[in-house]
C-alpha positions as CSV (number, residue, x, y, z in Angstrom):
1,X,-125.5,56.4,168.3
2,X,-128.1,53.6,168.8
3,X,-129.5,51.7,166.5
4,X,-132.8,50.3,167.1
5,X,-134.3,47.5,164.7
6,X,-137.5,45.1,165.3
7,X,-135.1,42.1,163.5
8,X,-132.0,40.8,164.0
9,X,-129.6,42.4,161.4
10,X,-126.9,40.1,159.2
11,X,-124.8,38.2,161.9
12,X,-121.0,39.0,161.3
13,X,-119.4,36.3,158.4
14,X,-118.7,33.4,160.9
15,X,-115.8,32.8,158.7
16,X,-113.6,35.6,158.9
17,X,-114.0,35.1,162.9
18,X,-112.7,30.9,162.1
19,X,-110.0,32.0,160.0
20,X,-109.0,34.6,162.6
21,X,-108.9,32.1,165.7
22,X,-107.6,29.1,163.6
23,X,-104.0,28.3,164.0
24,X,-101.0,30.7,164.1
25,X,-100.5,33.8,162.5
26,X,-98.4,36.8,161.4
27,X,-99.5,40.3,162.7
28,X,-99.8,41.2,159.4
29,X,-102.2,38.2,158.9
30,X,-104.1,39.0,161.8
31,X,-104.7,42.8,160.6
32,X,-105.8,41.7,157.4
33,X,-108.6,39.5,159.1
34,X,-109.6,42.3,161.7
35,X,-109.8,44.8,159.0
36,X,-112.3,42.2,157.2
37,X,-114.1,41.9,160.0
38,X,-114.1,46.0,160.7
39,X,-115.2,46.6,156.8
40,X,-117.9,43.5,158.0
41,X,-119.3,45.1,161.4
42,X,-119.8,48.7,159.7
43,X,-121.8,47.0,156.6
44,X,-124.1,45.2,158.9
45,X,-124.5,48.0,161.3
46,X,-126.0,50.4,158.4
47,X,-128.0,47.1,156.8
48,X,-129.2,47.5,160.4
49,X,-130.2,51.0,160.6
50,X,-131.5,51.6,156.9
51,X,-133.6,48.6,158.1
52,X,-134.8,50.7,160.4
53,X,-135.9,53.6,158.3
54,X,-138.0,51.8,156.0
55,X,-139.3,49.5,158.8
56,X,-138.8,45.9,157.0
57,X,-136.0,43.4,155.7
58,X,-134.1,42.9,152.7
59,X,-136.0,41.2,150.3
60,X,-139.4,41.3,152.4
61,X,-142.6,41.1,151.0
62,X,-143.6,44.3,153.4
63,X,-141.1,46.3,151.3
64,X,-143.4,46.5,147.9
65,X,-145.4,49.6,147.4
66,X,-143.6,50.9,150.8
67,X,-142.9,54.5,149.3
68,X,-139.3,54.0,150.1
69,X,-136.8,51.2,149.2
70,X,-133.5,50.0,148.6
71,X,-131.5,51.4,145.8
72,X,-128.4,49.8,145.9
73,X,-125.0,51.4,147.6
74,X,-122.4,54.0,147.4
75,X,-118.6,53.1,148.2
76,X,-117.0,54.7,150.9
77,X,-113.2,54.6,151.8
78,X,-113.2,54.5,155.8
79,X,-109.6,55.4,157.7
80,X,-108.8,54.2,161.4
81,X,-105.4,54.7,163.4
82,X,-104.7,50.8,161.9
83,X,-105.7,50.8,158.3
84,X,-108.1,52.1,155.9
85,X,-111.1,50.1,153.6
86,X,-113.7,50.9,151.4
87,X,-117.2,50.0,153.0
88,X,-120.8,49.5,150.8
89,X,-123.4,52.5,152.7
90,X,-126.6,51.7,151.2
91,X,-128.7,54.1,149.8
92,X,-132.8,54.4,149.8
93,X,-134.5,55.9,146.8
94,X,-135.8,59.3,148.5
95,X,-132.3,59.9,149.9
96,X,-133.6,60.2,153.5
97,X,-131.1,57.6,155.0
98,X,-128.7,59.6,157.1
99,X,-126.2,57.1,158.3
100,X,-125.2,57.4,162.3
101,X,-122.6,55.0,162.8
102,X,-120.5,56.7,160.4
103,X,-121.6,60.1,158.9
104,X,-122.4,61.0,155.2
105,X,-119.4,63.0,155.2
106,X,-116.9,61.1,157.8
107,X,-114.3,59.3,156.4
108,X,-112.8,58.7,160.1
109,X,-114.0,55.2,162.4
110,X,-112.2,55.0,165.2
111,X,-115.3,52.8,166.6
112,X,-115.4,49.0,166.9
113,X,-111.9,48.0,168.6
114,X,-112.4,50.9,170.6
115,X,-115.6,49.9,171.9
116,X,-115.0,46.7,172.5
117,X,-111.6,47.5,174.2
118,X,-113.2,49.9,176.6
119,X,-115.7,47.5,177.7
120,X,-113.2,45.2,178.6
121,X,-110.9,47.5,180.2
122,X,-113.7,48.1,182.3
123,X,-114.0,44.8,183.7
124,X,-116.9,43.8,181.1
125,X,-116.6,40.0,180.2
126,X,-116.3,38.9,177.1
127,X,-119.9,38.1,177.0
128,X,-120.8,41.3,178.6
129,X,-119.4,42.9,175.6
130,X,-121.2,40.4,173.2
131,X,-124.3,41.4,175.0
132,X,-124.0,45.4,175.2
133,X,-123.2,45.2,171.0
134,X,-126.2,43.3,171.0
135,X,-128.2,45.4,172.3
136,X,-126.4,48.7,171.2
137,X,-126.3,47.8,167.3
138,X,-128.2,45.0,167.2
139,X,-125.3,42.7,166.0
140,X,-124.6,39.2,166.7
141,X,-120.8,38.7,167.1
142,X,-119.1,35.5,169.5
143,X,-117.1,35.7,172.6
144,X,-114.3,34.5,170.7
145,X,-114.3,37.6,168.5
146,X,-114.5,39.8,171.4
147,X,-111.0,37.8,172.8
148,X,-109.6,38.2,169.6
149,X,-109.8,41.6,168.9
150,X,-107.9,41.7,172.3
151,X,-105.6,39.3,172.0
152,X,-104.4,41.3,168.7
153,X,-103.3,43.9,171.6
154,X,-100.7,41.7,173.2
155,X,-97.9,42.6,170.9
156,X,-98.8,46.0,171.7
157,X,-98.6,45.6,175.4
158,X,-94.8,43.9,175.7
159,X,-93.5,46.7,173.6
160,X,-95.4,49.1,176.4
161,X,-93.9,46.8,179.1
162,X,-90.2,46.8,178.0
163,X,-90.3,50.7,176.7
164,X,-87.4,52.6,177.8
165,X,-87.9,54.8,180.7
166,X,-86.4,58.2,182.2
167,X,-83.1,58.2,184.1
168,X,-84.4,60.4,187.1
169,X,-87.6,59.4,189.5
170,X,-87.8,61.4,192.0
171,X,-90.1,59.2,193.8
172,X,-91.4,55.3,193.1
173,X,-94.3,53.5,194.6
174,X,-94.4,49.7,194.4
175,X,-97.5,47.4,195.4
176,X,-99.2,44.1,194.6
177,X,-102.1,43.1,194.8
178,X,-103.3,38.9,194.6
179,X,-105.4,37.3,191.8
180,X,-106.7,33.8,190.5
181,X,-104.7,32.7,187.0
182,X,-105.4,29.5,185.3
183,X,-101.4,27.7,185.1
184,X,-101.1,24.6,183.1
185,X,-104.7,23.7,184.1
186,X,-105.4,24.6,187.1
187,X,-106.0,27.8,189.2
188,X,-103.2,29.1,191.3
189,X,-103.0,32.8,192.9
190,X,-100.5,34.9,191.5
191,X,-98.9,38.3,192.8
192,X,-99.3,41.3,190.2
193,X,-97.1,43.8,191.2
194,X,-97.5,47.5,189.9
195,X,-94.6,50.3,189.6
196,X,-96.0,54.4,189.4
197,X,-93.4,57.1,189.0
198,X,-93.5,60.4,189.6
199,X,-91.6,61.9,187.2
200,X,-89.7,65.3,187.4
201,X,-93.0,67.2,186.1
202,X,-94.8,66.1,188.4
203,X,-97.0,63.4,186.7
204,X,-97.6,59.9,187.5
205,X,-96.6,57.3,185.2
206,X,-97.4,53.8,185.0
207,X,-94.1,52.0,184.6
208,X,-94.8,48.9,184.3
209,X,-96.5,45.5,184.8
210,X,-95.5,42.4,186.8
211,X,-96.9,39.0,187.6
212,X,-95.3,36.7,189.8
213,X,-96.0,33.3,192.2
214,X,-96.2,35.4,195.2
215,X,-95.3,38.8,196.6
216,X,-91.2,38.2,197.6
217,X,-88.3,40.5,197.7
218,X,-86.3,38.3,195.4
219,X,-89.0,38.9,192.5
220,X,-88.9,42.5,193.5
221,X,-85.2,42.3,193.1
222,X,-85.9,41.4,189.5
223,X,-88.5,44.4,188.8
224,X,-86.0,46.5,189.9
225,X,-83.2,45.4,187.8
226,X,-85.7,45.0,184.8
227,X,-86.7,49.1,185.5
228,X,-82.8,50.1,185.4
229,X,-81.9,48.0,182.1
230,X,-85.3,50.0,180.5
231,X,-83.0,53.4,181.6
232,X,-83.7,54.0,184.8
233,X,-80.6,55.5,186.7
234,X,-81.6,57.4,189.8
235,X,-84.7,56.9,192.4
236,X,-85.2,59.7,195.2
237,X,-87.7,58.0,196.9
238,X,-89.2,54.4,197.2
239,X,-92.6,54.3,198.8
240,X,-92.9,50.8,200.1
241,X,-95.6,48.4,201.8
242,X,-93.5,46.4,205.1
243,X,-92.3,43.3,202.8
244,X,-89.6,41.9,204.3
245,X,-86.2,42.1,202.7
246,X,-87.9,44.7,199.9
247,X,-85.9,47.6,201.3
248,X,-82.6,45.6,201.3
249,X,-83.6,44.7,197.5
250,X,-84.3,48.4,196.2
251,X,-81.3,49.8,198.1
252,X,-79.2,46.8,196.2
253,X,-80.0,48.5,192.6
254,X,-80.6,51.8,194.0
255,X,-78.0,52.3,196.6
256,X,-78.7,55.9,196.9
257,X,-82.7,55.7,197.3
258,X,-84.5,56.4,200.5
259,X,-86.5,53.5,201.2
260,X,-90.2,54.7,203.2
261,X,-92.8,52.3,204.0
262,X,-95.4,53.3,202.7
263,X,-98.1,54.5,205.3
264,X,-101.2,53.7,203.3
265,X,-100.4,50.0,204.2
266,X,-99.2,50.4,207.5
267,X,-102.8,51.7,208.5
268,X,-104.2,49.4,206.2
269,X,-102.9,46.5,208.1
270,X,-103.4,48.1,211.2
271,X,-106.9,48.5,210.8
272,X,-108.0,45.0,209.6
273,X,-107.6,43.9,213.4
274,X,-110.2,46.6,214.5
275,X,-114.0,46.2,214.7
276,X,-115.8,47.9,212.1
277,X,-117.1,50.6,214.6
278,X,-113.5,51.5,216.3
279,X,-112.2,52.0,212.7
280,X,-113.1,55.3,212.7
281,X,-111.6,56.3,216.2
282,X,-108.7,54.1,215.3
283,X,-107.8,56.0,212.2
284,X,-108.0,58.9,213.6
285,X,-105.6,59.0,216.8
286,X,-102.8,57.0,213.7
287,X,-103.2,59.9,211.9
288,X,-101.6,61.8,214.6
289,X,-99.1,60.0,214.1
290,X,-97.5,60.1,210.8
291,X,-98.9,63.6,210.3
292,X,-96.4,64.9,213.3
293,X,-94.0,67.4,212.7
294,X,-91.2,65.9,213.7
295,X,-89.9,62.5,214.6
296,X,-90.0,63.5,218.8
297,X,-93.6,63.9,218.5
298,X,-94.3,61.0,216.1
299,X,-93.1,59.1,218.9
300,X,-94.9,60.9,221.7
301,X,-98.7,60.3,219.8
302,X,-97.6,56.4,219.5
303,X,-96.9,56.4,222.7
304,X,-100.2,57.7,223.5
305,X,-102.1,55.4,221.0
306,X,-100.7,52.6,223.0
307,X,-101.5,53.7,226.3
308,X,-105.5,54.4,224.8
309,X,-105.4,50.9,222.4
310,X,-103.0,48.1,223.4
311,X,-105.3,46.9,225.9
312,X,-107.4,46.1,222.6
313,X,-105.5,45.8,219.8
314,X,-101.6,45.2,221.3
315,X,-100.6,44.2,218.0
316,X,-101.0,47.4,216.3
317,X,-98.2,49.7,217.9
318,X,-95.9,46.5,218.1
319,X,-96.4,46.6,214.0
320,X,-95.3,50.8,214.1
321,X,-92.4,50.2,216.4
322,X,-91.3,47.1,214.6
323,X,-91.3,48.8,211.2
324,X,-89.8,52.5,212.7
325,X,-86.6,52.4,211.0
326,X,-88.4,52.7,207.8
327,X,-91.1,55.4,209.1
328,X,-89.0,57.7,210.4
329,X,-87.6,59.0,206.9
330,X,-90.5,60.6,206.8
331,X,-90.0,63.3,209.2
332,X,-86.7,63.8,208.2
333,X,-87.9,64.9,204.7
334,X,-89.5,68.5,204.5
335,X,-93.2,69.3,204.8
336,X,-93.7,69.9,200.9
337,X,-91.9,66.6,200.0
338,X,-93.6,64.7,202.3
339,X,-97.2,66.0,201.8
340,X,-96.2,64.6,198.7
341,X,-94.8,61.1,199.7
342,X,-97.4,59.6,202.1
343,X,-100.2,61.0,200.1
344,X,-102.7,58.5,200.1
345,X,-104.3,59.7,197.0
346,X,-101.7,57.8,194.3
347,X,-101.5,54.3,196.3
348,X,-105.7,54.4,197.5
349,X,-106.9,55.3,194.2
350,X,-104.6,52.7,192.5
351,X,-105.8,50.1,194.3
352,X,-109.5,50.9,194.4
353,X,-109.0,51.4,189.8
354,X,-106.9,47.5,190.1
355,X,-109.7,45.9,192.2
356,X,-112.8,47.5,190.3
357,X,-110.8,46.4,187.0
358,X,-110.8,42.6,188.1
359,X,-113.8,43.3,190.0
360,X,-116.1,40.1,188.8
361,X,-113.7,37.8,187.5
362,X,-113.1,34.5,189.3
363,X,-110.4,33.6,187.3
364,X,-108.2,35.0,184.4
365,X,-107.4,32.6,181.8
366,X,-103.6,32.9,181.5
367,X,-100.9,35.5,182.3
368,X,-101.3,37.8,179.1
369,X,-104.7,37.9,179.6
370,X,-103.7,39.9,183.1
371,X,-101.9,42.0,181.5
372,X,-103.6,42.9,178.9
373,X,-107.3,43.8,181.1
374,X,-105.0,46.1,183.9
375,X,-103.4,47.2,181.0
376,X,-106.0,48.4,179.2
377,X,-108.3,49.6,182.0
378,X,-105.3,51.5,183.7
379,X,-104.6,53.0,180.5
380,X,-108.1,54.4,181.1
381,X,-107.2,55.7,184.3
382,X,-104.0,57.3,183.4
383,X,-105.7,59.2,181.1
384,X,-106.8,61.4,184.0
385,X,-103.4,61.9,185.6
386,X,-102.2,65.1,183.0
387,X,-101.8,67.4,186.1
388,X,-98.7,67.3,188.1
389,X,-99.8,66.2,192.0
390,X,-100.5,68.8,194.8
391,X,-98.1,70.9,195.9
392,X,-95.4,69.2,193.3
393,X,-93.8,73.3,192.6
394,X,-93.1,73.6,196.6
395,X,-91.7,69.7,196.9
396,X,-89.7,70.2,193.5
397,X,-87.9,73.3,194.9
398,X,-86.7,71.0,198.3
399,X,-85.3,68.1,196.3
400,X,-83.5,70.5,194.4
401,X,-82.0,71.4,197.5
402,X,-82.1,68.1,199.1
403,X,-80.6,66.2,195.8
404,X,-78.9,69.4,193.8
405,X,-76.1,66.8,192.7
406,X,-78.7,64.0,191.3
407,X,-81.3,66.3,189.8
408,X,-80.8,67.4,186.2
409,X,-79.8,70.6,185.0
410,X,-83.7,71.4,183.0
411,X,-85.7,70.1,186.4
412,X,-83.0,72.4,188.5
413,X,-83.7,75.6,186.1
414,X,-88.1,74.8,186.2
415,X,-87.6,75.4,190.1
């Protein structure tokens, strides 16, 4: 859907983007200018391409005697998931002008947010996105329309942050990960923290969005209290990095929850104290570890792991042994549930969507600004997560056994 011209095509009415930045406004008020400036992209993106057809400007000499021209325009009444406006699609005089950016015989544009949107989910700056419509449609907008058109979206995102929630998860995976926020002028680091559920289908959910001045137990204690007021009621199981005190938290709300730290960052710390080409070997003899059938020989493969590695690295099975009490739920849980739990599919790929998200950016500008980039570029993620995880038919039949008093009566009759 490119559109290629040799000239620059009518910049977007400086104006409407002014009005839109200038002072505070009503949502309604901000609508009403983005649908202006909607109606005002569209019209100069098909100035842009009839351009192209007959190979010269409005109003240029080059145009007389051409054997085509411009003859005026047709309205067109154009319908997105916000609003609907009538749009000018001019017309040539031999009726060879097919429109591409919107069809002779679409009356549906669910285009220019969208685009601009999905660039920035995907870690585009807001002169990235400036650029790429530049050079897509040949269009001159400012960064400061680009951050409007996402700042309209922060209304949007607190209602998706405080939505209510289900009553009954059978398992919960907290992280947080560290960025750079600008705070009453000047740059601090701030802790975003992330909660996926895995709800009684099967299927992650995104639950919701955190930011706070550091990763503590205290602030966790706070997410947690914030998920039961949305409705949640009953967690199964909490997968957990080794914060201190974060257990002690989630079993305050959740009395009933199995608390298990989360192996993904337990070999993720342990590894960061190995060179780069023991990783491998390293990795390896851990996974014999929390891949053990049972507890007894859990314990018998770390005992072996420090006999081949504490000469090296002492510090990693002092790290296991000090954080046991919370591994060893593990093996009491059985096989299907805890293929399931220590995955490392749902906390890995997370992490690697969060950091390629903020991938690039030294700095955000304030809070909602976080929230609405991981927002919008994890909404682009969890557009891929419509299948319920592996093996989620053989784990669902063991926590029916495991938690027949907790688990509701339509997940008990789908096993």
């Amino acid at each position: 859907m490119s559109v290629e011209t040799s000239q620059k095509t009518p910049k977007l009415d400086p104006l409407l983007v002014n009005q839109l930045l200038s002072g505070r406004k009503t949502a309604g008020e901000i609508e009403d200018l983005l649908k202006d400036l909607r109606k005002a992209f569209i019209e100069s993106a098909l100035e842009g391409e009839l351009t192209h057809l007959l190979g010269y400007q409005k109003h240029e000499a080059a145009g007389r005697n051409s054997g085509n021209s411009r003859n005026g325009a047709s309205r067109k009444t154009v319908k997105t998931d916000e609003s609907q406006f009538e749009v000018e699609v001019p017309r040539d005089r031999n009726g060879q002008f097919e429109p591409q950016l919107i069809a002779k015989h679409q009356r549906r544009w669910d285009g220019f947010d969208e685009t601009i949107l999905a660039l920035y989910a995907h870690g585009m700056s807001t002169r990235d996105v400036q650029s790429f419509l530049r050079q897509k449609y040949d269009i001159e907008i400012s960064p400061e329309f680009v951050s409007s058109v996402c700042e309209s979206l922060s209304a949007g995102v607190q209602e998706w942050r405080t939505r209510p929630l289900a009553a009954v998860w059978p398992i919960l995976y907290l992280d947080a990960l560290f960025l750079k926020v600008r705070d009453e002028g000047r740059v601090v680091t701030k802790a975003l923290y992330v909660a996926v559920g895995v709800n009684l289908e099967g299927r992650k959910e995104l639950l919701g969005l955190w930011l706070g001045q550091s990763e503590g137990a205290k602030f966790y204690l706070q997410l947690l209290n914030e998920l039961k007021s949305r409705g949640v009621e009953d967690i199964f199981i909490a997968c957990v990095d080794g914060l201190k005190g974060l257990p002690e938290a989630i079993e305050s709300v959740f009395p009933k929850t199995t608390v298990q730290t989360c192996v993904v960052h337990l070999v993720r710390h342990s590894l960061s104290f190995v060179s780069d080409k023991e990783r491998k070997a390293v990795a390896a003899d851990l996974k014999t570890i929390y891949q053990a059938a049972t507890e007894t020989e859990a314990l018998q493969s770390l005992e072996k792991f420090q006999i081949k590695w504490d000469k090296k690295y002492p510090v990693i099975s002092r790290s296991w042994r000090a954080n046991w009490g919370r591994v060893k739920p593990m093996f009491e849980l059985p096989a299907e549930i805890r293929r399931v739990v220590y995955t490392t599919n749902v906390i890995e790929s997370l992490n690697f969507s969060l950091r390629k998200i903020i991938k690039g950016r030294s700095a955000f500008p304030n809070d909602d600004s976080v929230f609405r980039l991981i927002y919008l570029g994890l909404e682009q993620v969890s557009r891929k997560w419509t299948m319920p995880i592996k093996n989620w038919k053989a784990a669902l039949q063991q926590f029916a056994i495991l938690y027949e008093d907790r688990l509701p009566l339509e997940a008990l009759a789908a096993t």
